[in-house]
C-alpha positions in Angstrom: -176.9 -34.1 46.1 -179.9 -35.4 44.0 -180.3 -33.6 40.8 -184.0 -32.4 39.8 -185.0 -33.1 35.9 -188.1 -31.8 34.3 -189.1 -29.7 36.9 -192.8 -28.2 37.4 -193.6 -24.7 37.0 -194.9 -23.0 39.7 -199.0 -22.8 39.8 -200.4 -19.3 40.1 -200.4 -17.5 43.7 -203.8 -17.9 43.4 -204.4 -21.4 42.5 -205.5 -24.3 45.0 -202.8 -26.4 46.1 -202.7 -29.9 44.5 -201.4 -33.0 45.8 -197.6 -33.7 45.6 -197.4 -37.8 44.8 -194.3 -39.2 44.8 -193.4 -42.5 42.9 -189.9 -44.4 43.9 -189.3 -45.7 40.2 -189.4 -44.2 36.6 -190.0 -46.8 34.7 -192.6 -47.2 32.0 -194.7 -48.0 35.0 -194.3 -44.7 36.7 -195.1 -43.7 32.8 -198.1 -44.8 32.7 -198.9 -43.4 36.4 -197.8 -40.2 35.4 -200.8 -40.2 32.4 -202.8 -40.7 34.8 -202.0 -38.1 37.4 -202.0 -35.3 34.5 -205.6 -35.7 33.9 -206.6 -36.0 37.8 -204.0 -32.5 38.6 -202.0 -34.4 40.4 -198.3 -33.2 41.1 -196.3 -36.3 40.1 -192.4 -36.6 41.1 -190.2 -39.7 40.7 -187.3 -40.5 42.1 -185.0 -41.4 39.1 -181.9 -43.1 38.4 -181.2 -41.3 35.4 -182.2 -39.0 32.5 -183.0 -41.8 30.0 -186.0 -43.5 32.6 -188.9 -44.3 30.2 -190.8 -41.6 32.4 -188.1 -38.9 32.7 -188.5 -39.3 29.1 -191.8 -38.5 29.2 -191.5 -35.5 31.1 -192.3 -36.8 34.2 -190.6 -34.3 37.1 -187.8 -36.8 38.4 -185.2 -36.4 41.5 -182.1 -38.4 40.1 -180.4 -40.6 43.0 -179.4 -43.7 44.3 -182.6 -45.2 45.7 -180.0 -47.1 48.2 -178.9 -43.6 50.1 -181.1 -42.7 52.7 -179.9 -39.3 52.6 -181.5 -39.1 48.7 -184.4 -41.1 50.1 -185.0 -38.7 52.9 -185.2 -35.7 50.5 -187.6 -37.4 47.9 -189.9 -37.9 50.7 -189.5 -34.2 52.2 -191.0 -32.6 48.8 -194.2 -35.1 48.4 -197.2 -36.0 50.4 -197.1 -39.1 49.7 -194.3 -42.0 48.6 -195.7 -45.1 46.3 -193.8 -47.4 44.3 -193.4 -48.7 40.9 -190.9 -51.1 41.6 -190.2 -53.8 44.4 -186.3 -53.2 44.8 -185.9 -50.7 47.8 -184.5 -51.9 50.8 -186.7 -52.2 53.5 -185.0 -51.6 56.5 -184.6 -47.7 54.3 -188.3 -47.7 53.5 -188.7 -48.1 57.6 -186.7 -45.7 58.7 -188.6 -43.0 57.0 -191.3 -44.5 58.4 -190.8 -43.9 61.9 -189.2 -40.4 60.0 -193.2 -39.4 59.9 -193.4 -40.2 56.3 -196.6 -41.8 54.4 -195.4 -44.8 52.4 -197.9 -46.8 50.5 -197.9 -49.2 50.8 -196.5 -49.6 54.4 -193.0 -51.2 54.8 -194.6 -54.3 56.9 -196.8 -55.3 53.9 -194.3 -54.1 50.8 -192.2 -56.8 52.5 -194.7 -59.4 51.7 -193.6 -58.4 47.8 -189.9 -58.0 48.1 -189.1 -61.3 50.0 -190.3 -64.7 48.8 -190.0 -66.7 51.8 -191.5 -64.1 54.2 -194.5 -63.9 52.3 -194.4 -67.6 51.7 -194.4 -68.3 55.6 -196.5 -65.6 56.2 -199.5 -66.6 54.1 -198.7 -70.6 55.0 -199.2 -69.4 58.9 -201.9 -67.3 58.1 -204.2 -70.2 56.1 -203.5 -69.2 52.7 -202.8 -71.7 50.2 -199.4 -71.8 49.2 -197.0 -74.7 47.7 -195.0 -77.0 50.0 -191.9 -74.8 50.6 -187.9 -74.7 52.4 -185.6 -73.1 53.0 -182.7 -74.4 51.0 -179.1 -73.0 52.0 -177.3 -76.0 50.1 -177.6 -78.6 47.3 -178.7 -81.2 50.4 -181.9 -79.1 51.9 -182.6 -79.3 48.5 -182.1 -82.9 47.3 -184.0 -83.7 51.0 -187.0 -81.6 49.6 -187.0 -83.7 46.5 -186.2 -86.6 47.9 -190.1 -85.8 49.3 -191.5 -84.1 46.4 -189.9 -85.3 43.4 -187.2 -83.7 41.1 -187.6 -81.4 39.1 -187.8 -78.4 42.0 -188.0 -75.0 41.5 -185.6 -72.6 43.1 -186.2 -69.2 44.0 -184.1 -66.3 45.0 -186.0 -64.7 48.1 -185.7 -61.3 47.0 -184.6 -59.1 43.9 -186.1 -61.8 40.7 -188.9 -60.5 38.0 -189.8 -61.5 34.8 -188.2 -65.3 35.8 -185.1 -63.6 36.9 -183.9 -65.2 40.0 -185.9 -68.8 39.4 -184.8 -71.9 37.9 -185.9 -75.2 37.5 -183.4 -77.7 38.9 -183.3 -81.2 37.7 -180.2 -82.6 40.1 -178.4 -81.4 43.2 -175.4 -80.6 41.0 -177.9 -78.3 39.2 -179.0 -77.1 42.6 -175.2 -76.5 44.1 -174.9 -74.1 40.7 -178.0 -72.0 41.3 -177.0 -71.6 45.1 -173.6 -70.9 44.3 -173.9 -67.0 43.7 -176.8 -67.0 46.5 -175.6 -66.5 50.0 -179.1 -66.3 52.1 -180.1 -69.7 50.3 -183.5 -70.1 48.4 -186.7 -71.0 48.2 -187.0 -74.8 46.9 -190.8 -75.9 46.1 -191.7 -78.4 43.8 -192.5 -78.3 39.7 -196.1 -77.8 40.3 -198.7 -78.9 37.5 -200.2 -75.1 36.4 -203.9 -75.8 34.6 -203.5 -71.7 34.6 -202.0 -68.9 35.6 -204.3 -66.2 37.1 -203.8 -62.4 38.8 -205.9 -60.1 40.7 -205.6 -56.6 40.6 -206.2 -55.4 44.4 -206.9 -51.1 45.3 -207.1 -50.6 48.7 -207.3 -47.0 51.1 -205.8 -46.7 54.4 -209.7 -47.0 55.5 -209.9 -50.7 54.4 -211.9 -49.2 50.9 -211.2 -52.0 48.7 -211.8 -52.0 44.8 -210.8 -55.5 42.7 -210.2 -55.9 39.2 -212.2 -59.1 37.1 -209.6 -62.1 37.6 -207.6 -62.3 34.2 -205.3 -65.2 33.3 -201.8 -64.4 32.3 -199.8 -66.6 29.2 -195.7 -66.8 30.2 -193.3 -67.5 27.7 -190.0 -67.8 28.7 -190.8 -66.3 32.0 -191.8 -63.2 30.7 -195.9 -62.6 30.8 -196.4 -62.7 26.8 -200.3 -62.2 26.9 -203.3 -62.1 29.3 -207.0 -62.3 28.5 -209.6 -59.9 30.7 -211.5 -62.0 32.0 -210.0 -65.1 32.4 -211.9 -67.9 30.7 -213.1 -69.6 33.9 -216.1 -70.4 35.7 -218.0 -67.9 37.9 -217.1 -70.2 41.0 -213.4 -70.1 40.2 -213.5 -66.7 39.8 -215.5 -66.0 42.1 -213.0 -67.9 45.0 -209.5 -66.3 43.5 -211.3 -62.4 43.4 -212.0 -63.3 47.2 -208.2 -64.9 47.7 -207.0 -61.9 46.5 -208.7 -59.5 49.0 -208.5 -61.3 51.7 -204.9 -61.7 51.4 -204.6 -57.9 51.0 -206.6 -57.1 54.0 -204.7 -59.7 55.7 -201.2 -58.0 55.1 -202.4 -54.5 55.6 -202.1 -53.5 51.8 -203.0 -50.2 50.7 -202.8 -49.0 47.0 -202.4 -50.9 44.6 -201.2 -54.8 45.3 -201.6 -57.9 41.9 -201.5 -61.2 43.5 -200.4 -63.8 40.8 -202.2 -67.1 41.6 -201.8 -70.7 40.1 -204.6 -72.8 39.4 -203.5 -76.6 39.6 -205.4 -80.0 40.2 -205.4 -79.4 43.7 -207.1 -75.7 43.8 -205.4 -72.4 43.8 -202.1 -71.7 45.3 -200.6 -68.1 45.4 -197.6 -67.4 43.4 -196.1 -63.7 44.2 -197.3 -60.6 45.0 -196.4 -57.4 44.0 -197.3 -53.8 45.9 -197.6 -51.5 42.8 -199.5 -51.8 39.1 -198.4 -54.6 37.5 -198.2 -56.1 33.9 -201.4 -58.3 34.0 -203.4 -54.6 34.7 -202.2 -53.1 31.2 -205.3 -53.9 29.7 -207.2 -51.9 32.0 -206.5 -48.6 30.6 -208.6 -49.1 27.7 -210.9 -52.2 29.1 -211.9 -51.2 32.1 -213.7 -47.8 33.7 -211.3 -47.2 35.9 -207.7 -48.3 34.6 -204.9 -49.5 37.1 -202.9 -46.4 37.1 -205.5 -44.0 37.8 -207.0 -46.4 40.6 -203.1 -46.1 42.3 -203.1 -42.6 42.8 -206.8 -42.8 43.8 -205.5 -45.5 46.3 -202.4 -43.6 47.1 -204.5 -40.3 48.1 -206.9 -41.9 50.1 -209.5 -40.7 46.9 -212.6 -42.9 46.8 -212.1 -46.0 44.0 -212.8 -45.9 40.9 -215.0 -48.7 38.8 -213.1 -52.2 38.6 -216.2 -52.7 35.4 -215.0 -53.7 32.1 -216.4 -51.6 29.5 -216.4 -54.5 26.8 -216.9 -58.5 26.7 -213.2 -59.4 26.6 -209.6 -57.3 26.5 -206.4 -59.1 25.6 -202.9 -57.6 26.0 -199.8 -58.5 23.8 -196.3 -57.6 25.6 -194.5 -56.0 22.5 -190.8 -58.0 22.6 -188.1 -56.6 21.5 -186.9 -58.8 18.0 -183.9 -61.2 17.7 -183.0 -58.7 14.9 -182.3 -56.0 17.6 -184.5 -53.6 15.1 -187.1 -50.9 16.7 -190.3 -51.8 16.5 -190.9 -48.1 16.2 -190.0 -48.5 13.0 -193.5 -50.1 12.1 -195.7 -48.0 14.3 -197.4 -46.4 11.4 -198.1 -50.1 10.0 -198.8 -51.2 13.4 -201.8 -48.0 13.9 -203.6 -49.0 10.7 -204.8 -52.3 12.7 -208.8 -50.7 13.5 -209.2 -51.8 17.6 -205.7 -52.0 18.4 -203.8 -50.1 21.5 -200.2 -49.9 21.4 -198.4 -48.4 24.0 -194.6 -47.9 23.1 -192.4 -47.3 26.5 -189.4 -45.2 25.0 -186.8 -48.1 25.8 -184.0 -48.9 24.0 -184.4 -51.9 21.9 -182.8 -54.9 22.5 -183.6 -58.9 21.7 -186.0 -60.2 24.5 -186.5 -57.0 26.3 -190.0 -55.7 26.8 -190.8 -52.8 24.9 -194.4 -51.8 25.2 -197.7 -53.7 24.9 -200.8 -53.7 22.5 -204.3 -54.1 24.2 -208.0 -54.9 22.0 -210.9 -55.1 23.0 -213.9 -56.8 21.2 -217.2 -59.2 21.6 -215.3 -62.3 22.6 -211.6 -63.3 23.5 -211.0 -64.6 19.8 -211.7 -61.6 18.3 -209.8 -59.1 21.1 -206.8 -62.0 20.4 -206.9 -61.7 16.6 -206.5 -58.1 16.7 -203.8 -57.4 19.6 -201.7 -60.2 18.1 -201.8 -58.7 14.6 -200.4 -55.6 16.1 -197.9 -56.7 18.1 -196.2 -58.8 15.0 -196.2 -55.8 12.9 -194.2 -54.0 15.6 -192.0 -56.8 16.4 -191.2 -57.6 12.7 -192.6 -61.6 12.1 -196.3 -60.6 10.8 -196.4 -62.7 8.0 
C-alpha cells in the first residue's frame, strides 16, 4: 500500500471545497507547480517515489508508489479531481486504463503519447503535414547504414521512448557505431540525419478541454552537452519567424488534442522549421516565465488542468534569460554561495533541493532587463557564483 507523506490538514466544516489536483511526478517541476497552486487554494497531491523528491521536500502532500502498479495508480487518481503530469515516463497502456476507469487525465493518453514515443509522434505529424526531418525506423546497423547511404553519415539515433536531457540520442558516425547504440535497444530507433540547426526554438502551448488556447512568446533555447544551458525570452528573430513557429506550435496542439500544458521544441535550419520533441507538461525553456511573464507556466498548468480561463502569455519586460544552475566538476553545493549569489541586484535563483552532483541540474537563475545583453550579463553572473567558476 502507497504511503501518504506531508499530508493536508483538514479545511474547516465550514469552508468551500477546493480543487484536489493531482500531479504524477515530484520533481522540482511538480515544485514549482505546487508554488503555484498554494497561491490559487488549490489542493495539490503528487504521486511520489520517495521522501527525498525535490517537492516532497517542499512540503508538497505526496502518495509514495511505484508509478508502474496500477493498483498505486488507481488510488492516486481515486483522491484527486484531476491527474496532470510532470514527467513523460508513465506507461501508457496504465494511463489508458484509468481512462476508460472514468478518470480525468490531462493531458489525454492519445496525445501524452505524442510526447512519450518518438516515432509515433514523428509519423504522426509527418502524416498530418507537419514538418518533420526525414526519418526510419532502424532495427539494425543496416536500416541504418541504408538511411545514410541516402542522407549522409553522421545520423542521429534516437531511442523511441524514455530519453531527456540527450539521454537516449547519439550521434553515429559508422554502422559499427550504429550496431553499439542498437545493441541495448530491442524496439530499434529512430535514425534521421545530422541536420544543420541555425537555432533551437520552443513554444510554450496552454490549452482547456474547450479548445481555450494561451501561447507563450517563442524563446530560443542554448544546449550544451545536451542539456538546455540557457534560453533567451524572446528569441532574437524576426516577427515573421516568430510569428510562423507560435502558429506551428498551436496547431500542432490542436491537432493532437492537447490540453494543459504541452512545449514543442522546434529547429530552425536552412530549409525552415522542423519539430524536434514535444513534451505534455511545463518544461525547462518556460522557467523564465515565472518572473518574465504575467502569467508564469506553472500557474497557467493548473489553470489549464482545471479547465480555469488562461492567464496572460505577456512578458512584463523587454527580454528574460534563464541560466540552468549545473552542478560543478568539484561535486561542491552551490548552496554554499547562495548568499554571494543574492547580492547580484535583478537576479532569480531558484535552487531545487537536489543533491549535488557533477553535471546534474540543480536549479536555474532567471533576469530580466531592457535588452537580452543586459538580462544575459546578470543571470550568467549568478549562476557562476553558485556553480563556483565566477572569476
Amino acid at each position: 500500500m502507497a504511503e501518504l507523506l506531508n499530508p493536508r490538514p483538514p479545511a474547516p466544516d465550514d469552508a468551500p471545497r477546493r480543487p484536489r489536483l493531482g500531479v504524477l511526478g515530484a520533481g522540482q517541476l511538480a515544485r514549482m507547480d505546487q508554488q503555484a497552486a498554494i497561491a490559487l487554494d488549490v489542493d495539490l497531491r503528487l504521486l511520489a517515489d520517495g521522501p527525498s523528491d525535490a517537492a516532497v521536500l517542499a512540503g508538497a502532500e505526496a502518495l509514495v508508489g511505484d508509478h508502474g502498479d496500477l493498483d498505486v495508480l488507481r488510488e492516486f487518481a481515486s483522491g484527486v479531481d484531476v491527474v496532470t503530469f510532470e514527467f513523460e515516463g508513465v506507461d501508457n497502456a496504465l494511463l489508458r486504463t484509468l481512462e476508460e476507469e472514468g478518470h480525468r487525465l490531462v493531458p489525454a493518453p492519445a496525445a501524452k503519447l505524442f510526447a512519450q514515443d518518438k516515432l509515433h509522434q514523428r509519423r504522426g505529424l509527418g502524416e498530418a503535414g507537419f514538418p518533420v526531418p526525414p526519418f526510419e525506423h532502424a532495427r539494425t546497423a543496416v536500416d541504418v547504414a541504408e538511411f545514410a547511404a541516402t542522407h549522409g553519415w553522421p545520423v542521429v539515433l534516437k531511442a523511441p521512448r524514455g530519453g531527456y536531457d540527450g539521454r537516449g540520442v547519439g550521434v553515429v558516425a559508422d554502422a559499427q557505431a550504429a550496431a553499439a547504440f542498437l545493441a541495448p535497444l530491442p524496439d530499434g530507433a529512430l535514425v534521421e540525419p545530422a541536420l544543420r540547426i541555425e537555432r533551437e526554438l520552443a513554444v510554450q502551448v496552454a490549452r482547456t478541454s474547450d479548445g481555450a488556447t494561451a501561447a507563450y512568446p517563442v524563446v530560443e533555447t542554448v544546449q550544451h552537452e545536451a542539456m538546455l544551458r540557457e534560453l533567451v525570452a524572446p528569441a532574437e528573430i524576426d516577427d515573421a519567424l516568430a510569428a510562423e513557429a507560435s502558429d506551428l506550435a498551436v496547431r500542432i496542439v490542436e491537432h493532437i488534442g492537447g490540453t494543459g500544458l504541452i512545449a514543442v521544441e522546434l529547429f530552425l535550419t536552412p530549409d525552415g522549421l522542423q519539430v524536434n520533441e514535444l513534451a505534455m507538461r511545463p518544461h525547462n525553456s518556460g522557467h523564465y516565465s515565472i518572473e518574465g511573464a504575467v502569467t508564469s507556466q506553472f500557474e497557467q498548468h493548473v489553470r489549464a488542468a482545471l479547465d480555469w480561463p488562461l492567464g496572460s502569455t505577456e512578458l512584463i519586460a523587454p527580454a528574460a534569460v534563464t541560466v540552468n544552475v549545473v552542478g560543478p566538476e568539484d561535486g561542491s553545493d552551490p548552496r554554499e554561495r547562495l548568499p554571494a549569489a543574492l547580492a547580484v541586484q535583478g537576479a532569480h535563483v531558484h535552487l531545487y533541493g537536489k543533491g549535488a552532483r557533477p553535471g546534474r541540474k540543480l536549479g536555474h537563475v532567471t533576469a530580466l532587463g531592457p535588452d537580452v545583453a543586459t538580462a544575459r550579463a546578470t543571470a550568467w553572473r549568478a549562476a557562476e557564483i553558485l556553480e563556483g567558476t565566477a572569476s
